[in-house]
C-alpha positions, 0 to 999 in steps of 0.5 A: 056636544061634549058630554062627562058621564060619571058611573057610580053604580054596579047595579047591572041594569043601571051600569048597562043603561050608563054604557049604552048612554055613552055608546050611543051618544059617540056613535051619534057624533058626541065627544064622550068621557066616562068617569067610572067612580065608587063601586062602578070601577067594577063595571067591567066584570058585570055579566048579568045575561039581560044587562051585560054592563062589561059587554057595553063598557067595552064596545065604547072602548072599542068605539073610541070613547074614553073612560076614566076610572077612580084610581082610589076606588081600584086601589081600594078593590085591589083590582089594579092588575085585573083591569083592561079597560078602566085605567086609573085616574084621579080626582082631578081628572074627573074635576076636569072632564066636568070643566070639558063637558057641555053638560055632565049625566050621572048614573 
């Protein structure tokens, strides 16, 4: 199944729980994309010792998943420079992924 998966928080927990989905979902034989969106895009840096968001966005990375990222939510954070794993995307694109997907999940 393709599944579009659209982050829209920071909050640790919930950000952790949206990355292990994803993980968990490509390493059960899924086609996975997360649009990271709003204050989501800042996912990468989240560290919090029980829920480390950054730590799963990266093993999906690493695992082949492909993340997308709000390119008007980065500028907006000026985070253009500071980011490894969330390029810079565009509506369109997320417009697409859900078009892709079988189902969408937001978080």
């Amino acid at each position: 199944m393709k599944l579009g998966i659209i982050l829209e928080t920071a909050e640790p927990e919930k950000a952790w729980n949206g990355c292990r989905f994803a993980l968990t979902a490509l390493k059960n034989g899924h086609a996975v994309k997360l649009f990271l969106m709003g204050e989501a895009v800042t996912c990468e840096g989240i560290a919090h010792p029980n829920y480390p968001a950054g730590d799963q966005l990266r093993l999906f990375a690493a695992a082949g998943g492909e993340i997308l990222a709000c390119g008007t939510c980065i500028r907006s954070r000026g985070l253009e420079e500071t980011l490894e794993v969330c390029p810079i995307s565009t509506m369109v694109d997320c417009v697409e992924m859900v078009a892709w997907a079988d189902k969408t999940v937001t978080f």
